[in-house]
C-alpha positions in Angstrom: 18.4 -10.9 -12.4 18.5 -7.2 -13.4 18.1 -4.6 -10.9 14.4 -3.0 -10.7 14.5 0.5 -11.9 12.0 3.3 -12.6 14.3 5.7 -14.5 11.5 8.3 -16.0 8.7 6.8 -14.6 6.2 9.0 -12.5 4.4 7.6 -9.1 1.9 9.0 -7.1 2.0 7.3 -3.1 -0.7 8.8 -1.1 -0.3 9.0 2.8 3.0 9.3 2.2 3.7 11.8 4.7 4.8 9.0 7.2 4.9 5.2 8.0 4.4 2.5 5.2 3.7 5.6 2.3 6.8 7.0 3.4 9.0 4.1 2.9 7.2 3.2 -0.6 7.9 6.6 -1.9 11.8 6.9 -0.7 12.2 3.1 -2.2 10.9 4.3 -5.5 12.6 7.5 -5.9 16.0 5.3 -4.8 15.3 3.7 -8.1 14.5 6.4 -10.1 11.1 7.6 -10.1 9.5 11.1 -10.0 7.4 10.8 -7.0 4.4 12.7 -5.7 4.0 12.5 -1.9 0.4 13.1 -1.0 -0.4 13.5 2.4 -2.7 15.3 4.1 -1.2 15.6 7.1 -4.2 14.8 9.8 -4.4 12.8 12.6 -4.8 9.2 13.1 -8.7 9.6 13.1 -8.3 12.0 10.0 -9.2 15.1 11.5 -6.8 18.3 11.1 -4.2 18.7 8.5 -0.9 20.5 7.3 1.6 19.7 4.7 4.7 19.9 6.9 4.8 15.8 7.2 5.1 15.5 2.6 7.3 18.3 2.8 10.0 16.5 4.7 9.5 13.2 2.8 10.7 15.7 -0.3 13.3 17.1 0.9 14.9 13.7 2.1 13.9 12.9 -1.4 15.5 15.9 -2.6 18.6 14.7 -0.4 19.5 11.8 -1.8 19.4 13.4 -5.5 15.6 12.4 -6.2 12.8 14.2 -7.9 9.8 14.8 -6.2 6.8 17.0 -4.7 4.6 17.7 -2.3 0.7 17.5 -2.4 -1.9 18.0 0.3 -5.0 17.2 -0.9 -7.6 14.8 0.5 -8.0 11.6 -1.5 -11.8 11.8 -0.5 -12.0 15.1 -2.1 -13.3 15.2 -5.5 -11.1 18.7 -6.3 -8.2 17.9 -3.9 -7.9 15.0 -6.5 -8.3 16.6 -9.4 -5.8 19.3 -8.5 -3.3 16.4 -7.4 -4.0 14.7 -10.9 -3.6 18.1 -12.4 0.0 19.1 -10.4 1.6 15.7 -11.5 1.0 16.1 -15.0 2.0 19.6 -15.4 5.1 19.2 -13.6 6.0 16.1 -15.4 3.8 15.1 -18.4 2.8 11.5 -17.1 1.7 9.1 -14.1 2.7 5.7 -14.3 2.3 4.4 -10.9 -0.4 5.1 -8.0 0.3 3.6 -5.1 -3.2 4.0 -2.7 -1.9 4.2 0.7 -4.0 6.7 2.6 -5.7 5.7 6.1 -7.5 5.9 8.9 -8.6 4.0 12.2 -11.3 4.7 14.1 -11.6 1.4 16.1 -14.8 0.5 18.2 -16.4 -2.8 18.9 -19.7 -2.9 16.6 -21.9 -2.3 19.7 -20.6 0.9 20.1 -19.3 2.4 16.9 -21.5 5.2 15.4 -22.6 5.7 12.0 -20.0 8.3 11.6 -17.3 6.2 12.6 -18.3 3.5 10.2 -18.9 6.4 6.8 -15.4 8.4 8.2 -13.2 5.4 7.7 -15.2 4.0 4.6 -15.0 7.5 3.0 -10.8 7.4 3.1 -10.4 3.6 2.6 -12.6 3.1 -0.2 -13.6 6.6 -1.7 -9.7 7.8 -1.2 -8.7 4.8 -3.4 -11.5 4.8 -6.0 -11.0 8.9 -6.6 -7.4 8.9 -7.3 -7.3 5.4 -9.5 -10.6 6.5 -11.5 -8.8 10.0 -11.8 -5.5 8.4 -13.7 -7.4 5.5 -15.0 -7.7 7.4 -18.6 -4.0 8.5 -18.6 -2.6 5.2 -18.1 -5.0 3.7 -20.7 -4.0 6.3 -23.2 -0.3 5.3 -22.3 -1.0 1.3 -22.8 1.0 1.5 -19.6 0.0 1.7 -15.3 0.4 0.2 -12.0 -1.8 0.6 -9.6 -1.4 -1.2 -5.8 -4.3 -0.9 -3.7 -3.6 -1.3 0.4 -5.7 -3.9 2.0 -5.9 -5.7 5.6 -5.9 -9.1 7.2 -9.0 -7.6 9.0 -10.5 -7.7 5.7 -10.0 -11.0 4.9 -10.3 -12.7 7.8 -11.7 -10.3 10.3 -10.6 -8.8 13.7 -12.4 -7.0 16.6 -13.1 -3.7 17.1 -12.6 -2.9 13.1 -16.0 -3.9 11.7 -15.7 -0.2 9.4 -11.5 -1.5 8.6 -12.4 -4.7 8.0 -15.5 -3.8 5.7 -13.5 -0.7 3.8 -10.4 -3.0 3.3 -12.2 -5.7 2.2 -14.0 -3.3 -0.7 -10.6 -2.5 -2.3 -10.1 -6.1 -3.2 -13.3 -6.2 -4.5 -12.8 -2.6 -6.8 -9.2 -4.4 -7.6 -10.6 -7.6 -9.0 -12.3 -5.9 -11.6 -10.0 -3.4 -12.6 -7.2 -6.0 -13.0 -9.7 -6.9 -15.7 -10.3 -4.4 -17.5 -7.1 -2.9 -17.4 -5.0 -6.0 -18.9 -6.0 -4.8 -22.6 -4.0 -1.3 -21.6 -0.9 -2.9 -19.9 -2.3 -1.7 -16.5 -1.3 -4.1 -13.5 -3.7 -3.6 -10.2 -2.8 -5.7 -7.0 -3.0 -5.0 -3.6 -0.6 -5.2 -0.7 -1.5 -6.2 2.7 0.7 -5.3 5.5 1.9 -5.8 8.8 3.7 -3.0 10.1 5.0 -0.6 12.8 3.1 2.8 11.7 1.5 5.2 13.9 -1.9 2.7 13.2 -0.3 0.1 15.1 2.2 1.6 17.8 -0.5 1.5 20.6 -1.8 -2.6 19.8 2.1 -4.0 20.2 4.9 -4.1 22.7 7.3 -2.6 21.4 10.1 -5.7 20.8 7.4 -7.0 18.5 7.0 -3.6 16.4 10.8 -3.5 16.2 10.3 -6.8 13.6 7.6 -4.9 11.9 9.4 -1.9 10.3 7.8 -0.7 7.4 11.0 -1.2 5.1 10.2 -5.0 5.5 7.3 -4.6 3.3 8.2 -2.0 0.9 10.0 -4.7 -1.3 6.8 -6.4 -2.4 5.0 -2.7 -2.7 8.0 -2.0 -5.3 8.0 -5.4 -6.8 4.2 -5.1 -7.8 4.7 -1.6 -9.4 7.8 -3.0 -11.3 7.5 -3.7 -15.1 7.2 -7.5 -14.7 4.5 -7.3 -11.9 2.0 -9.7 -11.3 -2.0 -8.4 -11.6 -4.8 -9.4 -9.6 -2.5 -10.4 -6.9 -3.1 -9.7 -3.0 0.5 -10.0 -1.0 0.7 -10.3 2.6 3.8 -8.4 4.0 5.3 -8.4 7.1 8.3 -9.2 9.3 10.4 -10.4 6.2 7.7 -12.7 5.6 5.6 -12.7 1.9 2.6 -14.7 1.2 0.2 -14.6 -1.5 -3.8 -14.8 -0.2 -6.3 -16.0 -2.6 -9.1 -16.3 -0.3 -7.4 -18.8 1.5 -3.6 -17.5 2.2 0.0 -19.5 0.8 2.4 -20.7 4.0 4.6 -18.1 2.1 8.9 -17.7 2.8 11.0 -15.9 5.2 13.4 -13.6 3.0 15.4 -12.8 6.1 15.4 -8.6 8.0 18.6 -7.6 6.8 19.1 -6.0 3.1 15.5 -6.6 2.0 15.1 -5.6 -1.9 12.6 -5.9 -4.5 14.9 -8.3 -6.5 14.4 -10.9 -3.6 11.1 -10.9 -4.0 11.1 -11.0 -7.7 13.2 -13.9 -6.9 11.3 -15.8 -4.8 8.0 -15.3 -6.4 7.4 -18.8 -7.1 7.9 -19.9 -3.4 5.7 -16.5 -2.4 2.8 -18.0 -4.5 3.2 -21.8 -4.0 0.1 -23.1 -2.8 1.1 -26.3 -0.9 0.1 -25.7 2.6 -2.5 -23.5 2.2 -4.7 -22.4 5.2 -8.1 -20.8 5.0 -7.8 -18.2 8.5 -10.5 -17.8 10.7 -9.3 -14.4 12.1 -6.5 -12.2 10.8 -4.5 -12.7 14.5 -3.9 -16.3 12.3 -1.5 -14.3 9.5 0.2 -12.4 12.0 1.1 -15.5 14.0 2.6 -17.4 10.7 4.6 -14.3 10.4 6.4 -14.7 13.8 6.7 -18.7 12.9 8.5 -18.0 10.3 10.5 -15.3 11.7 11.4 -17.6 14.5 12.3 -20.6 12.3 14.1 -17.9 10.2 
C-alpha cells in the first residue's frame, strides 16, 4: 500500500495548541500538509487565553521543514472564525481538511452542575464544531473536495458520571455528522468522527499514571490521519485508544490491537476491514465498558 500523503493540501486542527490536536497537526504536516494550529490557549475550563501554546506547535512545525501558522481565535466566536477562515485562505488559497478538536471539561454530577456549566461546555463542544465546519462548508463544496473529522466521546455514547454536559455535547456532534456525511457525498466531502482515549491534560487527573503511559495521544492520531486521507471512509465514528481501533455504530465492533510501537496511518488503512468487522459486537452500557476492551486487548496484545 502507498504511503498517505497530503502534499499541497491545507488543514485546519483546532485545539491544537497541546494534547490530541497537537499530535494531529504534527502527523499531518509530517506528510505534507499546510496546517493551521488554532488554539486558544485557555484553561481546562476554557477561561483565559494566549497564543504562546499554537506558537510552539509552529515552530516544531517549522522545525522539521513544515508549513504552518498560528491562530488564536475562539471556535465559539462567530468573528474569531471568520478571521481564522479568512487567514487560511489568504495565506494559502484553500482548506481541505478541518479537523474539530477544541474542548473543555467542566465535570459535575447532575445534582450539582449549574446552568452555566452545562451552556460553557455545550457552547465549545457543539457551537466550536458547527462554526468552523459551516464556515469552510462552501469552500470545500466549491472545490468538490473536504474532510471534515468531528471529536466525539464514549460518554456520549454510552454515558459516564459526572459529564452529563460532555456526554450531551459529544453526543450532538454525531448527530450534526450524520447529516453532513449526507449532504456532503455529492461534493466529495468525507465527515467522520474520532473518539478517543487518551493522556491529555482532560484526563491526567482521572488515571494513575502507568495507565496514561498506554494512552499517549500518538496512539490515536493514526486513525485521525487515516479519516482525513483521500480514500477515507464517511459517516464513520472510530474509537481510538491504547493501539486499539474499533468502529461504533450504535453498538461498538470488538475492534484489533495494532500494537504501541511505530503506529501509522497505513496500518490502519490496512486493517480497516478487521477495524469494521462486526462479529462480536457489544451494545455498552456505560463508556467505562470501551475503555476496558481497550486494556483487553492491549493485554492479549
Amino acid at each position: 500500500m502507498s504511503d498517505i500523503r497530503f502534499d499541497g493540501k491545507v488543514a485546519i486542527v483546532t485545539g491544537a495548541g497541546g494534547g490530541l490536536g497537537r499530535q494531529h497537526a504534527l502527523e499531518l504536516a509530517r506528510r505534507g500538509a499546510k496546517v493551521v494550529i488554532n488554539d486558544l490557549g485557555g484553561s481546562m475550563d476554557g477561561s483565559g487565553g494566549n497564543s504562546a501554546a499554537a506558537e510552539a506547535v509552529v515552530a516544531e512545525i517549522k522545525a522539521m521543514g513544515g508549513e504552518a501558522i498560528a491562530n488564536g481565535a475562539s471556535v465559539t466566536d462567530d468573528a474569531g472564525v471568520a478571521q481564522l477562515v479568512k487567514q487560511t485562505m489568504d495565506t494559502w488559497g484553500k482548506i481541505d481538511i478541518l479537523i474539530a478538536n477544541a474542548g473543555i471539561l467542566r465535570d459535575k454530577s447532575f445534582s450539582k452542575m449549574e446552568l452555566a456549566d452545562f451552556e460553557a461546555v455545550m457552547q465549545v463542544h457543539v457551537w466550536g464544531t458547527f462554526k468552523p465546519i459551516k464556515a469552510v462548508w462552501e469552500i470545500m463544496k466549491a472545490q468538490n473536495y473536504g474532510r471534515i473529522v468531528v471529536t466525539t466521546s464514549s460518554s456520549g455514547m454510552y454515558g459516564n458520571f459526572g459529564q452529563a454536559n460532555y456526554g450531551a455535547a459529544k453526543m450532538a456532534v454525531l448527530g450534526l455528522m450524520n447529516t453532513l456525511k449526507i449532504e456532503g457525498q455529492k461534493n466529495n466531502i468525507r465527515v467522520n468522527a474520532i473518539s478517543p482515549v487518551a493522556a491529555t491534560r482532560m484526563t491526567e487527573g482521572l488515571m494513575p499514571p502507568e495507565v496514561l503511559e498506554k494512552l499517549k495521544p500518538e496512539y490515536v492520531t493514526p486513525g485521525v490521519v487515516y479519516l482525513v486521507s483521500e480514500d477515507a471512509p464517511t459517516g464513520a465514528i472510530l474509537t481510538a485508544g491504547a493501539g486499539v481501533f474499533g468502529l461504533s455504530r450504535i453498538f461498538e465492533t470488538e475492534g484489533v490491537y495494532l500494537g504501541e510501537g511505530g503506529l501509522s496511518a497505513e496500518e490502519v488503512a490496512e486493517n480497516w476491514g478487521k477495524i469494521s468487522d462486526p462479529a462480536g459486537q457489544q451494545a455498552y452500557f456505560a463508556g467505562g465498558e470501551q475503555g476496558q476492551k481497550f486494556f483487553r486487548k492491549l493485554a492479549g496484545g
